[in-house]
PyMOL Python script that loads the backbone (N, CA, C, O; Angstrom):
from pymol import cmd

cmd.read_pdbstr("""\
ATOM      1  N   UNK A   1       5.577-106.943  74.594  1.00  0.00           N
ATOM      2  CA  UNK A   1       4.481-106.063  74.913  1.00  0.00           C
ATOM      3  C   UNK A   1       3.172-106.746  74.533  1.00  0.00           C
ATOM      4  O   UNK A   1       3.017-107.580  73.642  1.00  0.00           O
ATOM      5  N   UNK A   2       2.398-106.322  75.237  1.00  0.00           N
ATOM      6  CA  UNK A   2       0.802-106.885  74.907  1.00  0.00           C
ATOM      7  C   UNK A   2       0.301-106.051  73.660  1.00  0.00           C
ATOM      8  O   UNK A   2      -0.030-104.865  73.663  1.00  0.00           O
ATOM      9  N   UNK A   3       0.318-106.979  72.536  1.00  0.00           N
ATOM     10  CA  UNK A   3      -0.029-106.828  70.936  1.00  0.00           C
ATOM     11  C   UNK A   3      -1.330-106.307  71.244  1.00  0.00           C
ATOM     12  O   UNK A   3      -1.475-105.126  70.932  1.00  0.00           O
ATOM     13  N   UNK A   4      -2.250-106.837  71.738  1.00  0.00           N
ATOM     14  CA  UNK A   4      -3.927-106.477  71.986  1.00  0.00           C
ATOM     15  C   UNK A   4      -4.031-104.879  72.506  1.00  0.00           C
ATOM     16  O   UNK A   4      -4.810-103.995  72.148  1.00  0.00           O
ATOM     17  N   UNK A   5      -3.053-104.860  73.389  1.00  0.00           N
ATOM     18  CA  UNK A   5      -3.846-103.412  74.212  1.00  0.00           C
ATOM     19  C   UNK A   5      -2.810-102.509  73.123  1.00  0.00           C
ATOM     20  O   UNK A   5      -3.335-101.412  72.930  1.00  0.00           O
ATOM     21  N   UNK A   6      -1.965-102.599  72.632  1.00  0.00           N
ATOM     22  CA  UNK A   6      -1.134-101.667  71.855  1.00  0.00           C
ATOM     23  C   UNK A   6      -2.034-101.178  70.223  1.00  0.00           C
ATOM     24  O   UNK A   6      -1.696-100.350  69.377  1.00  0.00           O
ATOM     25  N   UNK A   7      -3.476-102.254  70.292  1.00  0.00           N
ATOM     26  CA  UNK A   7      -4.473-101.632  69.675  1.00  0.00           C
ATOM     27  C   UNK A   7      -5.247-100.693  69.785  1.00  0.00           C
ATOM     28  O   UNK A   7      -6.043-100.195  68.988  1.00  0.00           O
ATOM     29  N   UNK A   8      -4.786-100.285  71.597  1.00  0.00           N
ATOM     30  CA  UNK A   8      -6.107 -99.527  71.381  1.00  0.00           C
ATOM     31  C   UNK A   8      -5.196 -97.841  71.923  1.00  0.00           C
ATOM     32  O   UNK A   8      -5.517 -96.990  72.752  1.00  0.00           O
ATOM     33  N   UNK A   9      -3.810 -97.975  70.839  1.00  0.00           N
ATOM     34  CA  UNK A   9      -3.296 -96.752  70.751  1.00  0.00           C
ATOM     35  C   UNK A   9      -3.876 -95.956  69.685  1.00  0.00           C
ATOM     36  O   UNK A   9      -3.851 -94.726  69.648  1.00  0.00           O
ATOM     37  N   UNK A  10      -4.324 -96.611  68.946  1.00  0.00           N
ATOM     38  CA  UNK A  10      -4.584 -95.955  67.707  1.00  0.00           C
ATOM     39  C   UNK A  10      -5.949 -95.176  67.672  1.00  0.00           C
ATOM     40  O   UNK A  10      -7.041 -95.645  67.992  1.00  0.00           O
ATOM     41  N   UNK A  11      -5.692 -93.905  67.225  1.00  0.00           N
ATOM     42  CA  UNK A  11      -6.821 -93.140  67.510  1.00  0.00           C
ATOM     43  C   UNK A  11      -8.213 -93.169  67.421  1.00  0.00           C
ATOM     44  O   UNK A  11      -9.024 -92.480  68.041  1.00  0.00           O
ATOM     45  N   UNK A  12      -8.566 -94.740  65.906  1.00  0.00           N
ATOM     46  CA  UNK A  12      -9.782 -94.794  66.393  1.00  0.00           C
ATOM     47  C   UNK A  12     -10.036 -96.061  66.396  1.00  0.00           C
ATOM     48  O   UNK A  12     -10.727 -96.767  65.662  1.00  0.00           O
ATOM     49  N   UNK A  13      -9.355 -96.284  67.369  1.00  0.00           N
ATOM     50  CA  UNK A  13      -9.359 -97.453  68.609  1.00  0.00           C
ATOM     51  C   UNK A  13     -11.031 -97.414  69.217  1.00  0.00           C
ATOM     52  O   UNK A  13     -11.272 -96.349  69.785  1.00  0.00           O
ATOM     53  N   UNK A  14     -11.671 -97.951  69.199  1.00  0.00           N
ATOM     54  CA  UNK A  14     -12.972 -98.212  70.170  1.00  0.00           C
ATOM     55  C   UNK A  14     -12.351 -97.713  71.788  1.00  0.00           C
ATOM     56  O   UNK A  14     -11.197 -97.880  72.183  1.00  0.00           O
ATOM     57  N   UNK A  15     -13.412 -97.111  72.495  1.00  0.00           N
ATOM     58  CA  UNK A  15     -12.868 -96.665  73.690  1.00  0.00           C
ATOM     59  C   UNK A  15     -12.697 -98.030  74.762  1.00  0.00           C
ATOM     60  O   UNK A  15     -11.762 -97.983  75.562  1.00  0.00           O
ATOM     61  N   UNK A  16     -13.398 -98.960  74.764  1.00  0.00           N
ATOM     62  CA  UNK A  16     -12.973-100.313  75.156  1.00  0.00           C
ATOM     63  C   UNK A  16     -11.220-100.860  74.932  1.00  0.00           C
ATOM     64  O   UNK A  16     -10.515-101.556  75.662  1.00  0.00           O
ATOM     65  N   UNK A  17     -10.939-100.209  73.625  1.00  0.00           N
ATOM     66  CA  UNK A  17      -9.308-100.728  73.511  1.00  0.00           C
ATOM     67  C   UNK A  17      -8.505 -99.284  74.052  1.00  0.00           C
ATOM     68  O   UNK A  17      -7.555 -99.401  74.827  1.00  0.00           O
ATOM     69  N   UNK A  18      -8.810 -98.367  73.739  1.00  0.00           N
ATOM     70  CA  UNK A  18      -7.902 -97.335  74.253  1.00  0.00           C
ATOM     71  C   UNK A  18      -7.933 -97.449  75.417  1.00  0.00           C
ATOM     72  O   UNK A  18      -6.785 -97.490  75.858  1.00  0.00           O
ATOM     73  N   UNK A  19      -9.064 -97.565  76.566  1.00  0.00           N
ATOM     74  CA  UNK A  19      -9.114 -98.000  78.090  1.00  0.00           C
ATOM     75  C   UNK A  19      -8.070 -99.102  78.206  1.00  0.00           C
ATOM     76  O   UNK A  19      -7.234 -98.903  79.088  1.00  0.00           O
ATOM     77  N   UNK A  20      -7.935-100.294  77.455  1.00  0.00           N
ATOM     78  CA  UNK A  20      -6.962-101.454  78.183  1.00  0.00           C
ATOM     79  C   UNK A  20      -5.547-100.945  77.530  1.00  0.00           C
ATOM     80  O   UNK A  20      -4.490-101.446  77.915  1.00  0.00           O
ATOM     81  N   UNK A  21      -5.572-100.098  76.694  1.00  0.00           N
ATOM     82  CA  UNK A  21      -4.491 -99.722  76.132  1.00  0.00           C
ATOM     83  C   UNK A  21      -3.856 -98.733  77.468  1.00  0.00           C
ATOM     84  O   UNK A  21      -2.878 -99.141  78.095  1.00  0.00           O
ATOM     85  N   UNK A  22      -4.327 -97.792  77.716  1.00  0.00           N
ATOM     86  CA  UNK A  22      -3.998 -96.891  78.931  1.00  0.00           C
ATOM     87  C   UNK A  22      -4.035 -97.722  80.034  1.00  0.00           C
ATOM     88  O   UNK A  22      -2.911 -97.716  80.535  1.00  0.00           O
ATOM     89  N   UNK A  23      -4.937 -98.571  80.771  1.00  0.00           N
ATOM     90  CA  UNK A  23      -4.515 -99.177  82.132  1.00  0.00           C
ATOM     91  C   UNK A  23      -3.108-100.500  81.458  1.00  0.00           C
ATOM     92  O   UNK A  23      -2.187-100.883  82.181  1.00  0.00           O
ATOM     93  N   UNK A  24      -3.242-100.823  80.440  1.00  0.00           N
ATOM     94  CA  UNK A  24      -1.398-101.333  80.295  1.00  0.00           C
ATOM     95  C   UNK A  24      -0.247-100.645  79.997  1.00  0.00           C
ATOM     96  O   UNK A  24       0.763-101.242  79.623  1.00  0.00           O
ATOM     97  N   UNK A  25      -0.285 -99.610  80.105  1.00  0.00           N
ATOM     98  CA  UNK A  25       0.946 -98.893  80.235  1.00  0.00           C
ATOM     99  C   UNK A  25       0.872 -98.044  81.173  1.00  0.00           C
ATOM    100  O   UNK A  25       1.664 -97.114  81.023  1.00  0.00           O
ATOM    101  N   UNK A  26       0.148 -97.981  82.212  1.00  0.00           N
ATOM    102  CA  UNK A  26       0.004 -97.736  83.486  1.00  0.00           C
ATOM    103  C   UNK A  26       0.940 -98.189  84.285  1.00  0.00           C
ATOM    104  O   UNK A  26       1.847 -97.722  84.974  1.00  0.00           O
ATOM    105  N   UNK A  27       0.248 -99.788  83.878  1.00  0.00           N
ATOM    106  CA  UNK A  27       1.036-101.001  84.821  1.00  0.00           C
ATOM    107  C   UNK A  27       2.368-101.074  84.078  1.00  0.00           C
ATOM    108  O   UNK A  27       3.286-101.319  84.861  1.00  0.00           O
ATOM    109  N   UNK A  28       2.739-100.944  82.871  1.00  0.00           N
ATOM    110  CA  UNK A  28       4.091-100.855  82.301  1.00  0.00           C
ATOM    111  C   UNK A  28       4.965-100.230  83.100  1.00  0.00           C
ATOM    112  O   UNK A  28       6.022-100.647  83.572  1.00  0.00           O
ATOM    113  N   UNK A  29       4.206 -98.750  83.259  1.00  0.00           N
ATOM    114  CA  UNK A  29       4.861 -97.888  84.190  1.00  0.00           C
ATOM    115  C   UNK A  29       5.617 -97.746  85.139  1.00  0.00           C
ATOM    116  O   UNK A  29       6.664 -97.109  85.253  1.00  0.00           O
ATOM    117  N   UNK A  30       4.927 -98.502  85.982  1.00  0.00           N
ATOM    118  CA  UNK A  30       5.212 -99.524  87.269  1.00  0.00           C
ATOM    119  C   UNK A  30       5.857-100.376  87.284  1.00  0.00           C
ATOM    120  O   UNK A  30       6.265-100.703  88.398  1.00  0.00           O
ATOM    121  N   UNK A  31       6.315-101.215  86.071  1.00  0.00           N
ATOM    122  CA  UNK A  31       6.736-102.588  86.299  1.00  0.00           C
ATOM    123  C   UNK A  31       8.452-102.562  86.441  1.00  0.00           C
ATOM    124  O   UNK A  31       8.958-101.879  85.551  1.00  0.00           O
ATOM    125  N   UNK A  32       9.240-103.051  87.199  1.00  0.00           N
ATOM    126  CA  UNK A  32      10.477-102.893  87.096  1.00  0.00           C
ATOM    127  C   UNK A  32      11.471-102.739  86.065  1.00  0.00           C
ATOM    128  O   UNK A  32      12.321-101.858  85.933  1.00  0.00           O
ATOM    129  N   UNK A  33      11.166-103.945  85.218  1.00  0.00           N
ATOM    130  CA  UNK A  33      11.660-104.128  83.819  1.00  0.00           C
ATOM    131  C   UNK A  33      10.983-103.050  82.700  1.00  0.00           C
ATOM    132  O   UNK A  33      11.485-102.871  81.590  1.00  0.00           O
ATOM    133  N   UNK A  34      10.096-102.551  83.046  1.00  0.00           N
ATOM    134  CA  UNK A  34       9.525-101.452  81.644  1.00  0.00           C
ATOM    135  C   UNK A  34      10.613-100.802  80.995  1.00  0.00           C
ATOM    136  O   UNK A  34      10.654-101.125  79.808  1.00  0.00           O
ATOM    137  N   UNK A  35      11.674 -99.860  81.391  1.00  0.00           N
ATOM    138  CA  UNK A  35      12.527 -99.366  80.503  1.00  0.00           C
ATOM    139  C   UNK A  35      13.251 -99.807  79.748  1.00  0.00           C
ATOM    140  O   UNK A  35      13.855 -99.260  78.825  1.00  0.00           O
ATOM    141  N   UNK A  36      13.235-101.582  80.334  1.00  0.00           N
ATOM    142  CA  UNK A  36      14.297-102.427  79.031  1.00  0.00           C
ATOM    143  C   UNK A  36      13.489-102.615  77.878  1.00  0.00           C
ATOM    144  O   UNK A  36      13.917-102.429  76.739  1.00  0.00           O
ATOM    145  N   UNK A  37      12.097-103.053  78.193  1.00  0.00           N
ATOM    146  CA  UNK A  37      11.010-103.372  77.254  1.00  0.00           C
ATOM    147  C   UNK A  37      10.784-102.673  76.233  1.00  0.00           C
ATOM    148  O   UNK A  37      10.611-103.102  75.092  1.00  0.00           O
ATOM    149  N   UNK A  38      10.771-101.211  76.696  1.00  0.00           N
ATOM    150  CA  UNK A  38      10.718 -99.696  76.037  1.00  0.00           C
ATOM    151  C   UNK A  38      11.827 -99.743  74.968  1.00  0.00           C
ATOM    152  O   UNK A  38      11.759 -99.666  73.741  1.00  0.00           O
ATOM    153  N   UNK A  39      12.959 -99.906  75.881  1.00  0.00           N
ATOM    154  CA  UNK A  39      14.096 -98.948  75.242  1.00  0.00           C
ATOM    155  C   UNK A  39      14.549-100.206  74.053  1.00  0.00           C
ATOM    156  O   UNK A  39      15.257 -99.816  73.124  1.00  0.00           O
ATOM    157  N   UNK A  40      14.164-101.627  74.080  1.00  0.00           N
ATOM    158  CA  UNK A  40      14.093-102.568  73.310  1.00  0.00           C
ATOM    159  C   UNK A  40      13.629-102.153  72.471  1.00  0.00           C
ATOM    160  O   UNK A  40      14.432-101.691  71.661  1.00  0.00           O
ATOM    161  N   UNK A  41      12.366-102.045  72.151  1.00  0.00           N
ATOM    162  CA  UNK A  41      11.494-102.090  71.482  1.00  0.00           C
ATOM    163  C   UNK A  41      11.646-101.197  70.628  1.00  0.00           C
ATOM    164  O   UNK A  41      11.334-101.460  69.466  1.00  0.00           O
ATOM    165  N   UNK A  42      12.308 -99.539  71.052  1.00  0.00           N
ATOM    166  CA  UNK A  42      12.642 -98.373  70.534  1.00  0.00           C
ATOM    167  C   UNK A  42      14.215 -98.351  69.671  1.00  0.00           C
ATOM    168  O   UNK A  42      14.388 -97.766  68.601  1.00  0.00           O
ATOM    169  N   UNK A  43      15.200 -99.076  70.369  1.00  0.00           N
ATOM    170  CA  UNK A  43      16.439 -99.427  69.909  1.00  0.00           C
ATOM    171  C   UNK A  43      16.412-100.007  68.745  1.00  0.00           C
ATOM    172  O   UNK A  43      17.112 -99.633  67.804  1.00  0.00           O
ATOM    173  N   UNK A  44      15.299-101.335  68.677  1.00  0.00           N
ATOM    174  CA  UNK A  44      15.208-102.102  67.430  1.00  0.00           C
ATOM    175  C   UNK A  44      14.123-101.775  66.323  1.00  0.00           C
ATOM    176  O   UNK A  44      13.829-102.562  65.423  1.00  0.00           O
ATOM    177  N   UNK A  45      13.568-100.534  66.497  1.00  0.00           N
ATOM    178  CA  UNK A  45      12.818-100.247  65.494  1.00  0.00           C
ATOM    179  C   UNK A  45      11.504-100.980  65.603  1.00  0.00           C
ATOM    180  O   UNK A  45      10.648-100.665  64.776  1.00  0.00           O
ATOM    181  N   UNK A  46      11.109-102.218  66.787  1.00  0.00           N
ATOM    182  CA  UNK A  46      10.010-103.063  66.779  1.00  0.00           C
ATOM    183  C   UNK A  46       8.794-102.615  66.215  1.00  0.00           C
ATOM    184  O   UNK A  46       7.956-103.172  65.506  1.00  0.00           O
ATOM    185  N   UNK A  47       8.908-101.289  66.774  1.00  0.00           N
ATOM    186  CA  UNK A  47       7.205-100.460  66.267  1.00  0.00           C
ATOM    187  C   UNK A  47       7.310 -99.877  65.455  1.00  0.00           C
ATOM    188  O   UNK A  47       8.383 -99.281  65.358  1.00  0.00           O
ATOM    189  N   UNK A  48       6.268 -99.683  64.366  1.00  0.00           N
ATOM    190  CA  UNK A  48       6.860 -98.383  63.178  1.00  0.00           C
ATOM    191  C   UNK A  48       6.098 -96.850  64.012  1.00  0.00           C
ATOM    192  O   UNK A  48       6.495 -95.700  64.201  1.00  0.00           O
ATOM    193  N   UNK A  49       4.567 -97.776  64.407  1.00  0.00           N
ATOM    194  CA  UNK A  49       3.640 -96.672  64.606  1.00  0.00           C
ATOM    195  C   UNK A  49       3.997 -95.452  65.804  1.00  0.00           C
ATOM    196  O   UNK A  49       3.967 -95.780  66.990  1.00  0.00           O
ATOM    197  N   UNK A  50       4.250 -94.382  65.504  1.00  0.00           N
ATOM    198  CA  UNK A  50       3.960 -93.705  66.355  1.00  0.00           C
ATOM    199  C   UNK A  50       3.744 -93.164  67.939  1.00  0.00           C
ATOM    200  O   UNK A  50       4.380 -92.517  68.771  1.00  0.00           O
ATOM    201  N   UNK A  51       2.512 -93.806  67.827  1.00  0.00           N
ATOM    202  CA  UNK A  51       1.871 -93.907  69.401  1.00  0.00           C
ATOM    203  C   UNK A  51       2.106 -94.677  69.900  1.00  0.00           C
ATOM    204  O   UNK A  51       1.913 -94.448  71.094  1.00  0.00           O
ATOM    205  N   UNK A  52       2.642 -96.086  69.654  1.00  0.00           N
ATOM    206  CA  UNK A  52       3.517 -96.711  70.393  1.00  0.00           C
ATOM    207  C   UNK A  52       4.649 -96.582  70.883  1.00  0.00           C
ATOM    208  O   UNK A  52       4.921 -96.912  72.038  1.00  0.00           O
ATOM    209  N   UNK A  53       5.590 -96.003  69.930  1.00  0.00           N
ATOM    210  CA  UNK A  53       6.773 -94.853  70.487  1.00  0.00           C
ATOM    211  C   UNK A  53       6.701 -93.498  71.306  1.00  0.00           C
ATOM    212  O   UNK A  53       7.570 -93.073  72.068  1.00  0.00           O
ATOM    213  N   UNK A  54       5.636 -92.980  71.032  1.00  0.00           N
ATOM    214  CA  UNK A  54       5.497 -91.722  72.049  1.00  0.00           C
ATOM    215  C   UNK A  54       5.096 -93.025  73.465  1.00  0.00           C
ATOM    216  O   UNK A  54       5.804 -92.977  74.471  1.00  0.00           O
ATOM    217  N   UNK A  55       4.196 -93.867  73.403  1.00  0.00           N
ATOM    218  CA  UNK A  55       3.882 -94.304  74.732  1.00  0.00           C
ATOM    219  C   UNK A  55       5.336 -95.256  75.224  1.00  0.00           C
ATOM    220  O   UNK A  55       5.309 -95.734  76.358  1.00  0.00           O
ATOM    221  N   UNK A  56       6.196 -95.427  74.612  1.00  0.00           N
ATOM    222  CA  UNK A  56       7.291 -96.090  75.510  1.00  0.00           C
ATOM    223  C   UNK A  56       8.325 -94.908  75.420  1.00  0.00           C
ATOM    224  O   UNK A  56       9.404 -95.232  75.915  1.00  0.00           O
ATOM    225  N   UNK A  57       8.300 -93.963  75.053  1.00  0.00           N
ATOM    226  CA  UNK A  57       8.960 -92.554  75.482  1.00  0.00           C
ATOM    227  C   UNK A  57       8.578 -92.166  76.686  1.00  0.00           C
ATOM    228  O   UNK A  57       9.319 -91.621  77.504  1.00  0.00           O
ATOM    229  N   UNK A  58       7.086 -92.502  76.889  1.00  0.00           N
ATOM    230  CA  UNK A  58       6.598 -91.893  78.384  1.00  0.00           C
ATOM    231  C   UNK A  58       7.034 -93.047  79.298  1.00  0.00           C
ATOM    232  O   UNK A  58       7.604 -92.663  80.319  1.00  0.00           O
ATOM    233  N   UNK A  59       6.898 -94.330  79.166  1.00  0.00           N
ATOM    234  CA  UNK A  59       7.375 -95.093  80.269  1.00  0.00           C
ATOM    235  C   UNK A  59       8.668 -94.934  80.480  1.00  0.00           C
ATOM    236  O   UNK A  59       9.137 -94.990  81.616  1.00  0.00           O
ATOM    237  N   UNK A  60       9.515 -94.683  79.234  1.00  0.00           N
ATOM    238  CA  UNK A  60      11.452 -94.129  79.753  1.00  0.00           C
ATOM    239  C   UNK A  60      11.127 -93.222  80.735  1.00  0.00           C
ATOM    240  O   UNK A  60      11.255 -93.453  81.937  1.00  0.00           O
ATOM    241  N   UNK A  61      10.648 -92.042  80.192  1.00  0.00           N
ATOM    242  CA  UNK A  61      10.252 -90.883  81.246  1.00  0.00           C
ATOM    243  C   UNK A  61       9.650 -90.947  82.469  1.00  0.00           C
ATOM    244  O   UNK A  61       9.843 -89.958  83.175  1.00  0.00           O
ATOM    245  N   UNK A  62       9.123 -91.632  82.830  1.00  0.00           N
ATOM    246  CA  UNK A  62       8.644 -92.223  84.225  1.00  0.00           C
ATOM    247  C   UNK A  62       9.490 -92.979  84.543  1.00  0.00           C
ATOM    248  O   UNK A  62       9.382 -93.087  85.765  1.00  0.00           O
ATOM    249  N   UNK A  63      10.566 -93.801  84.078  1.00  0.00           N
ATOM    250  CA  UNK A  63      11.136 -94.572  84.766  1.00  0.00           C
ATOM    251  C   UNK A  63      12.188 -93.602  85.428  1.00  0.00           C
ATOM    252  O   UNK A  63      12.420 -93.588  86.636  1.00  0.00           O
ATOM    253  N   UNK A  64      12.832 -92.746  84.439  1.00  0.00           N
ATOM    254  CA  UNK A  64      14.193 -91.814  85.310  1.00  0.00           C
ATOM    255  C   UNK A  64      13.649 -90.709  85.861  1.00  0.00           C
ATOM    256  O   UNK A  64      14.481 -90.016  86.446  1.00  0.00           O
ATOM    257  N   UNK A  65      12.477 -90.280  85.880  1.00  0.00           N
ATOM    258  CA  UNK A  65      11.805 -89.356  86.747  1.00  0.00           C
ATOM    259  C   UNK A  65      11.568 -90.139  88.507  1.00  0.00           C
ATOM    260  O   UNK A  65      11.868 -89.509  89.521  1.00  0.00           O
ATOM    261  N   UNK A  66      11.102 -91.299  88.539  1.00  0.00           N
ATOM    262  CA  UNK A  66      10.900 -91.650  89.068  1.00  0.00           C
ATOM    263  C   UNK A  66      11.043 -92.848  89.966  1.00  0.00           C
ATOM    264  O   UNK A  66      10.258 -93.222  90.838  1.00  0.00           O
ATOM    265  N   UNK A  67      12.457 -93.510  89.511  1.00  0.00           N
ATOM    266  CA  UNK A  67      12.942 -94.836  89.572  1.00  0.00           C
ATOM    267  C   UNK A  67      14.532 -94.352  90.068  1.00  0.00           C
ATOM    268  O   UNK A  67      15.401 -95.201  90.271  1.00  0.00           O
TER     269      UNK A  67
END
""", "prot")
cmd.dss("prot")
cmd.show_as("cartoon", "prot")
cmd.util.cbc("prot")
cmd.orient("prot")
C-alpha cells in the first residue's frame, strides 16, 4: 500500500493528505488485486491503526458488492 497517502487517514491529516488519501483508495477500489492487498494486510495484522482497517474493510466491501 502507498505508506504516504495512508497518512492522510488520520484525522488530523492536513486536507492535502486526506485528499490523496481518499483519491488512493478510490483507485484501490477499482484495482483488480485490491481485496488481496486488503485482506493481506488485515489477515497479518500489517496496520495497527484503525482507519486503515476500516478503509480496507471498505475496499473488501466494494469488491463483493461489486466484483
Amino acid at each position: 500500500m502507498d505508506e504516504q497517502a495512508l497518512l492522510g487517514l488520520n484525522p488530523n491529516a492536513d486536507a492535502r493528505y486526506r485528499q490523496r488519501a481518499m483519491a488512493y483508495f478510490e483507485q484501490l477500489k477499482e484495482s483488480q488485486d485490491a481485496w488481496e492487498v486488503c485482506a493481506e494486510a488485515l489477515a497479518k495484522g500489517i496496520y495497527s491503526d484503525d482507519h486503515v482497517k476500516f478503509f480496507c474493510f471498505q475496499v473488501l466491501e466494494h469488491q463483493i458488492r461489486f466484483r
